[in-house]
C-alpha positions in Angstrom: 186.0 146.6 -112.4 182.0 145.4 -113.3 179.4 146.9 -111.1 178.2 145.3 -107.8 176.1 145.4 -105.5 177.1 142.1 -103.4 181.2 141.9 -102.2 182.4 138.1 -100.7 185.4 138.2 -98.8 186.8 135.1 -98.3 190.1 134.8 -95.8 191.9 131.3 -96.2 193.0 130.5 -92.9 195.4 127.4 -92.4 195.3 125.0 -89.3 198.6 125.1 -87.6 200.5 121.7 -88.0 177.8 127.2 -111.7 180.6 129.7 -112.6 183.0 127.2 -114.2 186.2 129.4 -113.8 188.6 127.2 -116.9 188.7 129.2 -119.8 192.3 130.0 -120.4 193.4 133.4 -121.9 196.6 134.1 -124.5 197.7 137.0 -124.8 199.5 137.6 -128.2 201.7 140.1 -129.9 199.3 141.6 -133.2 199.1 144.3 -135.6 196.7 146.0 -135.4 194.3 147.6 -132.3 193.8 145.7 -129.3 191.2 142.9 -129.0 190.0 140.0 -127.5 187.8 137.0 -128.7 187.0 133.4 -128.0 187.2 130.4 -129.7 185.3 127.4 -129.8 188.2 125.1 -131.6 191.4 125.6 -132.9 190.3 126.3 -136.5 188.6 129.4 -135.6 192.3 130.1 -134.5 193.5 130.1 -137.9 191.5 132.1 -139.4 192.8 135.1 -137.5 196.4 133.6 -136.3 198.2 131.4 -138.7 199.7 128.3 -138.1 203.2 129.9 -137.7 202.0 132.3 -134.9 202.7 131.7 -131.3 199.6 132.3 -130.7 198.0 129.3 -132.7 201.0 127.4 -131.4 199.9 128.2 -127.4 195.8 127.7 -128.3 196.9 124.1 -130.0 198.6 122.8 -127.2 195.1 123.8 -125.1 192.6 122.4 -127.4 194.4 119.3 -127.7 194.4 117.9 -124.5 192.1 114.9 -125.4 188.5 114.4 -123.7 188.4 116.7 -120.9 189.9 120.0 -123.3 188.6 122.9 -122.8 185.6 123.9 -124.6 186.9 127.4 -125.5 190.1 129.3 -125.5 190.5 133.2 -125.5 192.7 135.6 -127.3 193.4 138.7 -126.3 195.9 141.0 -128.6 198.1 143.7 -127.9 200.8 145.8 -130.3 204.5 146.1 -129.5 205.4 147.6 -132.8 202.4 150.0 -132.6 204.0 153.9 -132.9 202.4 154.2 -128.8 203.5 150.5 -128.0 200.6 148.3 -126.4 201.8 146.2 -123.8 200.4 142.9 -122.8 199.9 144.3 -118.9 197.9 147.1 -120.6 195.7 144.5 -123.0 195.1 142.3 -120.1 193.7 145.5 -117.8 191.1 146.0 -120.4 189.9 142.6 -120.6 190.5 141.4 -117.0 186.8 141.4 -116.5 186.3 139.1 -119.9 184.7 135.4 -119.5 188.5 133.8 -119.1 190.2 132.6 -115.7 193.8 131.3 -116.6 196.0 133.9 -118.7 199.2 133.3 -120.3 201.9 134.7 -122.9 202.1 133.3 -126.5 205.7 134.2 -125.9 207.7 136.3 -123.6 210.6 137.0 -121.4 210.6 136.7 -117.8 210.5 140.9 -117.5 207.0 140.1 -119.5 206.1 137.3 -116.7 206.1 139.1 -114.3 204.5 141.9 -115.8 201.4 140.1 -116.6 201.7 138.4 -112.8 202.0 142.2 -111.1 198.1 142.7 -112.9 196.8 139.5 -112.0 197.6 139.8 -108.2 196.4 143.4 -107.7 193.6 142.2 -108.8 192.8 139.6 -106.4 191.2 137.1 -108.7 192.1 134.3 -111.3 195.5 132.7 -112.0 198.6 133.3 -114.2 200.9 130.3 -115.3 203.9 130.4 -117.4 206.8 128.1 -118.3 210.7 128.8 -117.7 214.2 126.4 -118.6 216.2 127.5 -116.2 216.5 128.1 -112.5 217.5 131.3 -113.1 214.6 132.5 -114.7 212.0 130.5 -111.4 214.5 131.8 -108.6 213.5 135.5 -110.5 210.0 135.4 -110.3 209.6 132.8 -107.2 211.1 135.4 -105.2 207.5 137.8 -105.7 206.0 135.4 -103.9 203.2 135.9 -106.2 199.8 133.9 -104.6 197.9 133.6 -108.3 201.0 132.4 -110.2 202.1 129.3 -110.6 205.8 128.9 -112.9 206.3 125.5 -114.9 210.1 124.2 -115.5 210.6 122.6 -118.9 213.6 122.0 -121.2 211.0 122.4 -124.1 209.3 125.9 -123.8 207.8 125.6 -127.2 205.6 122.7 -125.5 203.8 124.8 -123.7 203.3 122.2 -120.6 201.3 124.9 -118.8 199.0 125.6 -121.4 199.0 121.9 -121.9 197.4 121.7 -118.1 195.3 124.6 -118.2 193.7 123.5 -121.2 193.4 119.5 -120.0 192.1 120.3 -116.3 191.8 123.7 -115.7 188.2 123.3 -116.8 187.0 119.8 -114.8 184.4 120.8 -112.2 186.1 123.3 -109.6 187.2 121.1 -106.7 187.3 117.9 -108.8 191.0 117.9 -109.0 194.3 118.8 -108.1 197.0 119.8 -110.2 199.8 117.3 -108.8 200.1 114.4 -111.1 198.3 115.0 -114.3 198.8 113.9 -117.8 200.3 116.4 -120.6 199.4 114.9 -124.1 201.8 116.2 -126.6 204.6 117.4 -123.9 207.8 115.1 -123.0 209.0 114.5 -119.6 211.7 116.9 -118.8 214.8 114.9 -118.1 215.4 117.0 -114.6 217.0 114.2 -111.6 215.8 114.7 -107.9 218.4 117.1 -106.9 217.0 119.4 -109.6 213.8 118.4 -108.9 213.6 119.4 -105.8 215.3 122.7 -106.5 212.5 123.7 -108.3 210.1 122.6 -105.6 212.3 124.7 -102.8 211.0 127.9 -105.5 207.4 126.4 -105.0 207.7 125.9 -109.1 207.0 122.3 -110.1 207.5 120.7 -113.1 206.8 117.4 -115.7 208.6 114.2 -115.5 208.4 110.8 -115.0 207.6 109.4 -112.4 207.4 105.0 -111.8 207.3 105.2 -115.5 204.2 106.8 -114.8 204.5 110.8 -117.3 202.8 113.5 -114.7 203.1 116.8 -113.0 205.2 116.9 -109.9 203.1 119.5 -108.0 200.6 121.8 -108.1 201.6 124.9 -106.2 201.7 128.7 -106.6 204.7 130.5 -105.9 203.3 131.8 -102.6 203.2 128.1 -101.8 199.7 127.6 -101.6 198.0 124.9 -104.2 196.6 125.8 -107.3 193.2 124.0 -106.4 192.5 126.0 -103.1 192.7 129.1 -105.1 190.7 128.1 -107.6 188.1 126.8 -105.6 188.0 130.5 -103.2 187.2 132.0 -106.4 184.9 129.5 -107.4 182.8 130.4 -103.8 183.1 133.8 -104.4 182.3 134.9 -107.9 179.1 132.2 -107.5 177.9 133.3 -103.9 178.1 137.2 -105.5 176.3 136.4 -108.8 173.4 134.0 -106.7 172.9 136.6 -104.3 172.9 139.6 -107.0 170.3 137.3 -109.1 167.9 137.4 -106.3 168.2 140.6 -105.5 167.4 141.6 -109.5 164.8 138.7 -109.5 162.3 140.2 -107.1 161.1 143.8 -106.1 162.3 143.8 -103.1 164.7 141.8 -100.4 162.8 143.7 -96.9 165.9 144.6 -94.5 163.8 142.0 -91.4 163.9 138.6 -90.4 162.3 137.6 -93.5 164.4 139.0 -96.1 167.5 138.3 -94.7 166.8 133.9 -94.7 166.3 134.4 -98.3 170.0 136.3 -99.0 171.4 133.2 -96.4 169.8 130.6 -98.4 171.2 131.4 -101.6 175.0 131.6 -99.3 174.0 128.2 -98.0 172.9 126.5 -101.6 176.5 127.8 -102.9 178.3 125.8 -100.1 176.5 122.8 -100.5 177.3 123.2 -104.2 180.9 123.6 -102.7 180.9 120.7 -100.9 179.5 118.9 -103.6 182.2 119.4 -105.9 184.9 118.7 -103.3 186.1 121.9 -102.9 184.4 121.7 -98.8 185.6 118.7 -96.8 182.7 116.3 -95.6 182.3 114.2 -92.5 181.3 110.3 -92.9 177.7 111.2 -93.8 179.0 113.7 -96.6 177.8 116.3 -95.1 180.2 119.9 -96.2 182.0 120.9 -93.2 180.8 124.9 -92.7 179.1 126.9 -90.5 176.7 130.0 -92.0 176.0 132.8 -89.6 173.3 135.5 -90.5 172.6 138.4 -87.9 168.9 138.7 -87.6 167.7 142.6 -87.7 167.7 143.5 -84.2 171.3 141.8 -84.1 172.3 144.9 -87.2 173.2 148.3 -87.1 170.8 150.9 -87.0 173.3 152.8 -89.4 173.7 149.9 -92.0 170.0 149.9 -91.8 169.5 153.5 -92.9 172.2 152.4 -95.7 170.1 149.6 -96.8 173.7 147.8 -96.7 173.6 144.4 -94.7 176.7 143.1 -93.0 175.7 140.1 -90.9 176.4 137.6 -93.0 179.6 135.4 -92.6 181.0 131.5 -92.6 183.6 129.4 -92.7 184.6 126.5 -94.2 187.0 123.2 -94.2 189.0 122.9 -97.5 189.2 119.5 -98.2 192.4 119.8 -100.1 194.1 116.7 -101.5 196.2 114.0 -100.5 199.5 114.2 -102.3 201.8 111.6 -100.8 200.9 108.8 -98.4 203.1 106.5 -96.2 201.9 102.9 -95.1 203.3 100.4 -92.6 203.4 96.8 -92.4 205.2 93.9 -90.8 205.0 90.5 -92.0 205.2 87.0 -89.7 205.6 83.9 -90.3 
């Protein structure tokens, strides 16, 4: 894990009834030493993966997702044939704390899946998302309950259709978007009825079809049943609230533990969630204003002890997610 100085916990809890945070990660099978590197376009790819790897296969599908592609794509490599096998869980522990967010397998089996899904949730930040064909395979790894995965169904794995989203949205502005009825470019519907459909819904899996003649995503959900977008937009808070407070704390001799240091830590919290409410990740009221409340203790409010420590805790908030609207009813009556 990097060093740190500033932690943000962030607890989502649900009512009862200039970190970007895209770039996806592949992680392919390679001769060779492990190692990771980013591309800028998918002809960079082939000069170290050629066209018939599954690795240039996977970072197509993400490049080629029209205007709003990602920029980049990353490659991380690890050995199966190697005399002291690599894994891919043991490539992606080395270069969890790389500048990627989404991580994938050029290929794999479901034993690999979750494999890769095990790292990414003990370590409490970013997403996995992989693609299975049968409801075998989602029933298998839906039942981790896994809350930074989200599983694909597809009759047409070498499509890639998660790759295909992560690459097409997963960079938009955090908050900007859900992940419920997007557009694939270069993946087919797959030809599943309702009945199956909502099979793979029950497993909090979703998949791409068509829709009103209309070719999009049928959800957006992690298998612990929470959406994609909230997720994203927690870490989005998180890693950019740590990294603004930890630049002014680098930026200036000295934050004084009184009633005038401590404003200037809450500020840089406060600019964070406007920037969050901004971008759609914090509900707003009519007047567009975010809906959160920012507490900081004052220093006769801390503890003497956390004082000595030079270690302040009085900082906290909360926050309205302002989610997305998935489905939508309307009523009418007509008269003559």
């Amino acid at each position: 894990m990097p060093l740190k100085d500033v932690k943000v916990t962030i607890d989502i809890k649900k009512p009862s009834a200039l970190t970007g945070l895209g770039t996806p990660l592949i992680l392919a099978d390679k001769a060779g030493p492990q190692s990771f590197k980013i591309y800028g376009d998918i002809e960079g790819v082939e000069v170290d993966f050629p066209q018939t790897t599954d690795a240039y296969k996977a970072a197509k599908v993400a490049f080629k997702q029209g205007d709003t592609s990602t920029g980049k794509v990353a490659i991380a490599t690890y050995n199966l044939s190697a005399a002291t096998p690599i894994t891919a869980a043991e490539t992606l522990e080395k270069y969890y704390d790389e500048d990627w967010y989404f991580v994938s397998l050029a290929t794999g089996a479901v034993s690999d899946y979750i494999a890769i899904s095990d790292v990414v949730e003990g370590e409490g930040v970013k997403i996995a998302g992989h693609t299975v064909d049968s409801i075998e395979d989602l029933t298998t790894i839906s039942a981790k309950k896994y809350d930074r995965t989200f599983v694909m169904m597809h009759d047409k794995l070498e499509q890639y259709p998660h790759l295909a989203l992560i690459g097409g949205h997963g960079s938009k502005l955090v908050g900007s978007i859900t992940y419920k009825f997007k557009k694939l470019i270069g993946v087919d519907p797959a030809p599943y009825d309702a009945t199956t459909l909502l099979a793979i819904h029950d497993l909090n899996g979703f998949a791409y079809v068509s829709k009103g003649g209309q070719y999009q995503t049928s959800e957006g959900t992690l298998l612990s049943g929470e959406y994609i977008d909230v997720i994203h937009g927690k870490d989005w808070v998180k890693v950019n609230m740590e990294q603004a407070i930890s630049t002014l704390f680098v930026n200036n001799d000295k934050i004084s533990y009184d009633d005038v240091g401590i404003p200037q830590i809450e500020s840089e919290a406060r600019t964070i969630l406007e920037i969050a409410g901004q971008q759609g990740i914090i509900a707003k009221n009519e007047a567009e204003q975010p809906f959160y409340t920012l507490t900081a203790l004052r220093r006769t409010q801390t503890n003497a002890a956390d004082r000595v420590e030079r270690n302040y805790k009085g900082l906290s908030f909360s926050l309205e997610l302002a989610g997305a609207i998935h489905s939508a009813e309307v009523k009418g009556e007509m008269v003559y």
